[in-house]
Phi, psi and omega in degrees: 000312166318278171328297141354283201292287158007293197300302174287312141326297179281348203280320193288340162256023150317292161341304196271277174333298163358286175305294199301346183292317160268330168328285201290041187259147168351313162239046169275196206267331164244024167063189206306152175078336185292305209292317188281342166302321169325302224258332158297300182323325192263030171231349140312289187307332181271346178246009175275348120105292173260306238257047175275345183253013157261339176305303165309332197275304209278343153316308188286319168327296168295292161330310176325285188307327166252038195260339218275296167318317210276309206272342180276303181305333193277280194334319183293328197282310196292307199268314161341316189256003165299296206274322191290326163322316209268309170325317203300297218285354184230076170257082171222157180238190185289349178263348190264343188290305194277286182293345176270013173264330168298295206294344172291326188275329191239060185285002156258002164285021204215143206225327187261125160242040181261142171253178189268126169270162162281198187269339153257046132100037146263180186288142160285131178321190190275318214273039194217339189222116165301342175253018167292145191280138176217150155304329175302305164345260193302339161305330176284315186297337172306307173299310167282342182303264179343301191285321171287336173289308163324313169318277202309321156307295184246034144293356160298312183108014162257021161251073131322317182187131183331320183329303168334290176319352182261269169359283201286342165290301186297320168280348185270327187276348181278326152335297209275336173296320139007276210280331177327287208277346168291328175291298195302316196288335185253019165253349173244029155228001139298346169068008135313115184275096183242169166294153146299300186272358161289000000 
């Protein structure tokens, strides 16, 4: 009977290794550190002795905790380099607004169109390089685009209804998407690697 159990004891904590092994593998579902918390957990559970069913609950506690941990990191990691992305374009302050609002109405006054690098050779934000691409602009023009078309209904006497402002959002975003993929599509038969949001 001893033996029997023995027996029955290593096969399960093979198992139990096995498993934590392919969770916690580089690409496993519950990444690096997952497999070995499994895997304290399932040799807690084989030496806890009467005490199986808190040996279980705390094997499942644990995996829970660490599938739990491993999915916030990857989310911080994801909206972190999103948002650090998002920064760049709209790092701008009022002297870079006022000159790149010159340079939209008066682009023949404009002399230098090279951008500027830092000392570690990437592009300088907008408000540090005038020709830098930024998102603040057309987002704001976007916004008036909307707010002037409503005004212009109704001193017409034709807002009817908020509604109009979505219909009018909605056809403008489409617009803008548009003209988006007709410029990348002519930078890319042009064999120019440009962003999507330059």
């Amino acid at each position: 009977l001893s033996s029997g159990v023995a027996a029955a004891s290593g096969s399960l904590w093979g198992g139990l290794t096995g498993l934590g092994s392919q969770l916690g593998g580089g690409g496993g579902v519950l990444g690096n550190g997952a497999g070995l918390a499994l895997a304290s957990a399932g040799m807690a559970a084989l030496g806890g002795g009467g005490g199986g069913a808190s040996s279980v609950e705390t094997l499942a506690k644990n995996a829970a905790m660490a599938y739990v941990g491993q999915a916030e990191g990857h989310l911080n990691a994801y909206t972190g380099s999103t948002l650090a992305m998002l920064r760049y374009y709209f790092a701008v302050n009022q002297v870079y607004v006022r000159r790149k609002l010159q340079v939209v109405f008066f682009p023949f006054k404009h002399r230098e169109w090279e951008r500027r690098l830092g000392e570690d050779g990437q592009p300088l934000p907008p408000k540090a390089d005038i020709n830098a691409p930024d998102l603040y602009l057309p987002l704001m023009a976007y916004v008036t685009y909307i707010l002037a078309y409503g005004f212009a209904l109704g001193t017409e006497g034709r807002f009817t209804s908020p509604d109009v402002l979505g219909l009018a959002g909605s056809s403008g975003m489409a617009i803008v998407f548009l003209e988006t993929a007709i410029i990348k599509l002519g930078f890319y038969l042009h064999g120019a690697a440009v962003p999507i949001l330059d």
